[in-house]
C-alpha positions as CSV (number, residue, x, y, z in Angstrom):
1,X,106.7,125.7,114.4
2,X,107.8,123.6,117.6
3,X,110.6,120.9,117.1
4,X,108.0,118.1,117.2
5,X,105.2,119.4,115.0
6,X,104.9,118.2,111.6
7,X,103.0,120.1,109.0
8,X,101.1,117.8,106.6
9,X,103.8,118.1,103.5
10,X,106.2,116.7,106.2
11,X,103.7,113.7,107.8
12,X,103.4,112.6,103.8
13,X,107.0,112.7,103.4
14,X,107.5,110.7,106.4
15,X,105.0,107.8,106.3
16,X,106.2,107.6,102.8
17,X,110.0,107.1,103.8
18,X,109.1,104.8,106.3
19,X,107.2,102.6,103.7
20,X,109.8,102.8,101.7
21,X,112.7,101.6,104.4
22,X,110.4,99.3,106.8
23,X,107.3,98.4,104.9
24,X,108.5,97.8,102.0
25,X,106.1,99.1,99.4
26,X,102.5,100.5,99.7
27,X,99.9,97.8,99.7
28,X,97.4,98.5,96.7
29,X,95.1,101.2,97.3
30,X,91.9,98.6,97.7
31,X,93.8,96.7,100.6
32,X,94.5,100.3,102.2
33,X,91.0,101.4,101.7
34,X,90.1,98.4,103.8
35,X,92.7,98.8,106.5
36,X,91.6,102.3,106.8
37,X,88.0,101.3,107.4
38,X,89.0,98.8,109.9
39,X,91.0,100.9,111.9
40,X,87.9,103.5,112.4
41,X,85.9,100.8,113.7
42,X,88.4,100.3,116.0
43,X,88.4,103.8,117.1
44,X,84.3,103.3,116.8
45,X,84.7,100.8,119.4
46,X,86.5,102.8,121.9
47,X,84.5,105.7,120.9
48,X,81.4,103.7,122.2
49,X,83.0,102.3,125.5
50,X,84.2,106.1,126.5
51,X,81.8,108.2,125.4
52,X,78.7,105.7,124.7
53,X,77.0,103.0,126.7
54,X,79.4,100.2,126.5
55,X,81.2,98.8,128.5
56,X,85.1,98.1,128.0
57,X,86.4,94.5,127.3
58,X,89.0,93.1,129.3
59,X,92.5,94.8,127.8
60,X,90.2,97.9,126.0
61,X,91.3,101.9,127.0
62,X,90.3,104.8,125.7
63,X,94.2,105.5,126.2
64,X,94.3,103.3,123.0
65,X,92.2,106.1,121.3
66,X,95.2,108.5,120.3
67,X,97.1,105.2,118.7
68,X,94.0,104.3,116.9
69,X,93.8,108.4,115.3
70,X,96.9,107.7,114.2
71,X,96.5,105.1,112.9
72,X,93.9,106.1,111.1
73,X,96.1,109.4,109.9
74,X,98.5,107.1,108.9
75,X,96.7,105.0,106.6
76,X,95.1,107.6,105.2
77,X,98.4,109.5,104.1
78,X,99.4,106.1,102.7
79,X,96.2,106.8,100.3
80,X,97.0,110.1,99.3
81,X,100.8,109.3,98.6
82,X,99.6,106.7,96.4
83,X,96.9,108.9,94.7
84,X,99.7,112.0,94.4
85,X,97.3,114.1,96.6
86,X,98.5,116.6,99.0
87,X,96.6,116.1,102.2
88,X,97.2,120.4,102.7
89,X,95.3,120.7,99.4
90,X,92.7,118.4,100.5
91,X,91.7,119.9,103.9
92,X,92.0,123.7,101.9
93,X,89.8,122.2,99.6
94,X,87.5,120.7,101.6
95,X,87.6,124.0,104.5
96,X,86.5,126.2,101.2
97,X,83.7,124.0,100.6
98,X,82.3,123.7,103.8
99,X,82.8,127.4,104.2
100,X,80.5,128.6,100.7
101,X,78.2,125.7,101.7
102,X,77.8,126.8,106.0
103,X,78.6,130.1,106.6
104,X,74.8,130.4,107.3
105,X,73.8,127.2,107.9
106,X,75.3,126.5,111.7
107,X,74.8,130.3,113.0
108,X,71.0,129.8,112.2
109,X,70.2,126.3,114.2
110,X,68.6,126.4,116.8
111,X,70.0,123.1,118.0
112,X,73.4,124.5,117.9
113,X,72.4,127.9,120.4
């Protein structure tokens, strides 16, 4: 693993020692769920200027887009620290599913050839 990579174990560990030294506490898990839903509209709006048919407002970038990812990973890992779930366990989980549920599905559309 490079110096700067962090595995998902490690990003969990970190957003929760920095809520624990600079945020203070979590906020509940109904106030994160919000945040969380606001930030992906944010990243829905850039989405939709770069890649759709708006156009940017004055002080919009889609350089903003990699902040707004994070911030979207970060609130999410707040949500999982405060449910105890491992976000590695989650994306295993979720990888497994997808796999039983698609390992024929996207080899036999013909939108996808």
């Amino acid at each position: 693993m490079e110096p700067n990579e962090l595995t998902l174990n490690q990003m969990q560990k970190s957003v929760d020692e920095w809520i624990n030294s600079i945020g203070v506490r979590y906020f509940s898990e109904m106030t994160n769920l919000a945040i969380l839903v606001e930030e992906v509209g944010e990243l829905s709006r850039l989405m939709a200027r770069t890649y759709g048919d708006q156009s940017f407002k004055k002080g919009e970038s889609k350089d903003n887009i990699p902040l707004e990812i994070g911030d979207i990973l970060f609130v999410l890992t707040c949500l999982a620290n405060q449910m105890g779930l491992s976000l590695e366990d989650c994306i295993r989980q979720t990888l497994n599913k997808n796999t039983k549920r698609d390992s024929e599905r996207h080899k036999s559309n013909p939108k996808l050839s």
